[in-house]
N, C-alpha and C positions, 0 to 999 in steps of 0.2 A: 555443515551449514544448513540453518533452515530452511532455506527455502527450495532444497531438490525437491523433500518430502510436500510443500505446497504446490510448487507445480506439478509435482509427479502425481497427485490426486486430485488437481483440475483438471489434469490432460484423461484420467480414469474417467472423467466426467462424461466426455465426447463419445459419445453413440448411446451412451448409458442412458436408462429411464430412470428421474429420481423418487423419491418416494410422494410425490406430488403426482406425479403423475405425466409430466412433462418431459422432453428429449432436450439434447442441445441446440434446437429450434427457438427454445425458449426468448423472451428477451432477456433473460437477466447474463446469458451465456456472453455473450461479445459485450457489455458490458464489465464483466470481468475478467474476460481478454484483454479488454483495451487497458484496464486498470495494470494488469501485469505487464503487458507493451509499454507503457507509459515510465511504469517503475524499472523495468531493464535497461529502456533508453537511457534516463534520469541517473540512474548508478552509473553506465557506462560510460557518461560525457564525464563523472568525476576523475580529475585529475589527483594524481596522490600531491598531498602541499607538502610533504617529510616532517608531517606534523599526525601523528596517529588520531591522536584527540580530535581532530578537527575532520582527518578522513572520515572517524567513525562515523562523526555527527552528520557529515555530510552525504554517506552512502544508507544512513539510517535515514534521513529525512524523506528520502520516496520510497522506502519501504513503506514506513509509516502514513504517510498521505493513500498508496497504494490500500493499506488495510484499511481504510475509512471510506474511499471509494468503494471498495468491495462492501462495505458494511453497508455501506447508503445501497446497494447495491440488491441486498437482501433485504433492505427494509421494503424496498419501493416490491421488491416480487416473492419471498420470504415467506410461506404462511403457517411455520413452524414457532410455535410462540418462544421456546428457550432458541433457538436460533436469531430470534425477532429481540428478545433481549441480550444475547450475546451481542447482534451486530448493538446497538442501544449503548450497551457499557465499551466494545472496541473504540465505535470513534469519541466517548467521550476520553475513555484512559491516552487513547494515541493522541488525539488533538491537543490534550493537556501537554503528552511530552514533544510532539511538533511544537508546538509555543515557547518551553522550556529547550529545546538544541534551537530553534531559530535567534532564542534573547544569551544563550551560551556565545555561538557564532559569533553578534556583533560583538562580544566584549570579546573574543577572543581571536579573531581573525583582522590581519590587517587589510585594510580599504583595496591596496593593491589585489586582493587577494578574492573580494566578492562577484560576487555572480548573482545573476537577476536572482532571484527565487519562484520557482514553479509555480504555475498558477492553480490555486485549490482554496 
């Protein structure tokens, strides 16, 4: 699964000096804590429907949002330009496919079966 190797080199982050110049003092650090906080939580309320399709979509949807907080994340403290353009192309590629599993869901989950949708 991907994301041991993502948090296992956030978590390299903490005490580290990045090439900016900056510690995990930074602001951009607990900002991208709380992105991952936020996205653990979010996976872990999902209940399985015994519908896979519909798990995926739903345990994909705050990864996804997750990656785009993190991107707005780099933009706003970022001052690596291909970095600046990475985060740039992430949230537009994920927001495109958040849009695309959010318009899957309603046609394919029954009414009994929705939940608010996260705020982002």
């Amino acid at each position: 699964m991907m994301l041991a190797p993502i948090g296992f080199s956030l978590a390299q982050h903490r005490g580290n000096v990045s090439a900016g110049g900056t510690s995990d003092d930074s602001q951009e650090w607990p900002a991208l804590q709380q992105s991952m906080e936020e996205m653990h939580t979010a996976m872990n309320s999902v209940k399985s429907s015994a519908d896979s399709d519909v798990d995926f979509v739903e345990l994909m949807l705050p990864h996804h949002r997750a990656a785009v907080d993190m991107a707005k994340a780099q933009l706003l403290h970022g001052k690596d330009s291909q970095m600046r353009r990475l985060a740039q192309e992430i949230i537009a590629d994920q927001q495109s496919e958040i849009e695309l599993m959010e318009l899957w869901l309603k046609q394919h989950k029954s009414p009994k079966d929705s939940v608010a949708p996260a705020k982002h």
